[in-house]
C-alpha positions, 0 to 999 in steps of 0.5 A: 500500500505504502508503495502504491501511495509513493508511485502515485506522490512521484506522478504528482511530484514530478508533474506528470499527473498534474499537468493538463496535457499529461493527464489528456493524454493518459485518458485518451490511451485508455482502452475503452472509451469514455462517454460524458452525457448530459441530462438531456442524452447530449454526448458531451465528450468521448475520450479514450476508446482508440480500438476501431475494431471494437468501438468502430468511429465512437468518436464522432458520437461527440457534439451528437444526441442519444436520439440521432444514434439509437432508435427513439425507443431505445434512446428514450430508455437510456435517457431515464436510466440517466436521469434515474443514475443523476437523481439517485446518484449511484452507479447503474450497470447494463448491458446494450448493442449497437448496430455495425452500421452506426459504429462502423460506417465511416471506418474501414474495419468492418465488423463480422457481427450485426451488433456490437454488445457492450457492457455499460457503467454509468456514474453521475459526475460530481457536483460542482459548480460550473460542472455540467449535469452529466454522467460518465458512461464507461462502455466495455465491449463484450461482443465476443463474450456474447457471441460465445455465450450463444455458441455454448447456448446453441450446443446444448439445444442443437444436434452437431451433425443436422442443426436441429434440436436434439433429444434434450431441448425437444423434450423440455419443450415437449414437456411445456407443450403438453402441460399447456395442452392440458391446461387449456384443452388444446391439440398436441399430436406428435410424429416419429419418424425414422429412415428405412434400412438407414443401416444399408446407407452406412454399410454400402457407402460408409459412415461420411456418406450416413452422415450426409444422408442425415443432414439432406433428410433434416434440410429437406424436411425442416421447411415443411414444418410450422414456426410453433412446431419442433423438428428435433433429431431423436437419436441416430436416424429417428427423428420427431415432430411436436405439432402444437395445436393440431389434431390426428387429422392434420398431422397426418396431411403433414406426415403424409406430405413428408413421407412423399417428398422424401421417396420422391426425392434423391440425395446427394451424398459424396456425388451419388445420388441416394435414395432414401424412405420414411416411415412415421408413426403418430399420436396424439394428445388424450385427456387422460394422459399424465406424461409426455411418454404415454403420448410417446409410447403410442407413436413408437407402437404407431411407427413400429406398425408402419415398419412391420406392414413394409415401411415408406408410410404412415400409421397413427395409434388411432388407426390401430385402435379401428383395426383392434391392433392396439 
């Protein structure tokens, strides 16, 4: 401590501290940028903050209102927040972003991101007189940070290989879907849908080839299926489809759809040209069902009935129940 505080006497004593140039030129080589904001969102002052690749031409932000950069709604929000930091005179901490254009128009680095994230840090500046009412808003940029977060994020609910979600994520949601369902009285069917001889596929043109398959079989079927629905990959070659609010009726029109397109369609794996069947089993949502795995279990008997009668169609737990295969 002793010798922190005789470091900091030197700086004074020797004059490189007390002098105004000096002391500019200290704020100006600090990394992240230092706004000053009046009450009224005028950028008053920027200083520090030389990293184009991070804060991009943030220095002719000066002179300019909140209301010029961001979006009324936006700047309306953080004008509060200023005020609320200068009536309560405590320190506020957030986060925000800011588009790549804003930042980077007039500079020649160019950002791979659409936004920039920064983590905000806004202090009133003393009273004093002849000072202005004004914050400082020290800004940190965390956009690789953010961008991690989304990439650990998106591999706990995506399957690697397909890009759709995997067997955890779908059945949380399945779970969510299905208490709502009950709840209000709602339809809830569910498919299972699982490629025919697959094992042939990995045999005849191996694993890489197997792997191509898939994802050719998941980027053809995901256009086919709704916003609110949930196309996840199951395990292996099996895979599932929640159809909030429909009935048996409509999600046999849709399995029906995705049962054709895929026998009628060719894909490419390695330059050859596969040919590939499905065959899918449904169920649907029943008042008396407790869990999701009794909704499960009828689809599985469904799809393990449309392998039996020769695979490359549909079946659903309904049309056994009619023929007494229940």
């Amino acid at each position: 401590m002793n010798e922190v505080q005789d470091n900091s006497a030197h700086l004074f004593s020797t004059g490189i501290l007390s002098s105004p140039d000096n002391l500019l030129s200290i704020t100006q080589a600090i990394p992240d940028p230092l706004l000053i904001i009046s009450g009224k969102g005028l950028i008053l002052d920027v200083l520090g903050g030389h990293t184009p690749e991070l804060y991009g031409m943030i220095h002719t932000f000066k002179g300019r209102m909140l209301q010029e950069i961001l979006p009324a709604e936006t700047a309306s929000h953080y004008l509060s927040l200023i005020r609320e930091c200068l009536d309560d005179r405590e320190l506020k901490t957030f986060e925000f972003r800011l588009s790549t254009d804003a930042l980077f128009a007039a500079s020649s680095i160019r950002s791979c991101a659409e936004c920039q994230w920064y983590e905000a840090r806004v202090l009133p500046l003393p009273k004093g007189q002849g000072r202005p009412d004004a914050v400082i808003w020290a800004i940190h940029n965390i956009t690789t940070h953010k961008m991690l977060i989304d990439k650990l994020s998106n591999q706990c609910v995506r399957d690697s290989l397909t890009k759709l979600y995997n067997r955890r994520y779908f059945v949380t949601v399945f779970e969510k879907q299905f208490d709502i369902a009950r709840r209000y009285g709602q339809d809830l069917s569910l498919l299972i849908l699982d490629i025919d001889h697959f094992k042939r596929i990995n045999d005849t043109f191996g694993h890489a080839a197997g792997d191509a398959a898939l994802k050719g079989f998941a980027a053809q079927c995901t256009p086919m299926f709704r916003k609110a629905d949930i196309f996840a990959r199951f395990g292996g070659e099996e895979f599932v489809g929640l159809l909030p609010n429909t009935n048996i009726e409509g999600a046999k029109i849709l399995a029906e759809r995705l049962c054709q397109a895929v026998a009628s369609n060719i894909v490419d794996v390695g330059g050859l040209g596969v040919e590939m069947t499905v065959s899918i089993g449904m169920a649907t949502l029943r008042p008396e069902d407790d869990t999701v795995d009794e909704v499960m279990s009828r689809a599985d008997q469904a799809l393990y009935k449309a392998k039996e009668r020769g695979r490359n169609q549909v079946c659903s737990f309904s049309d056994l129940e009619e023929l007494g295969e229940a």
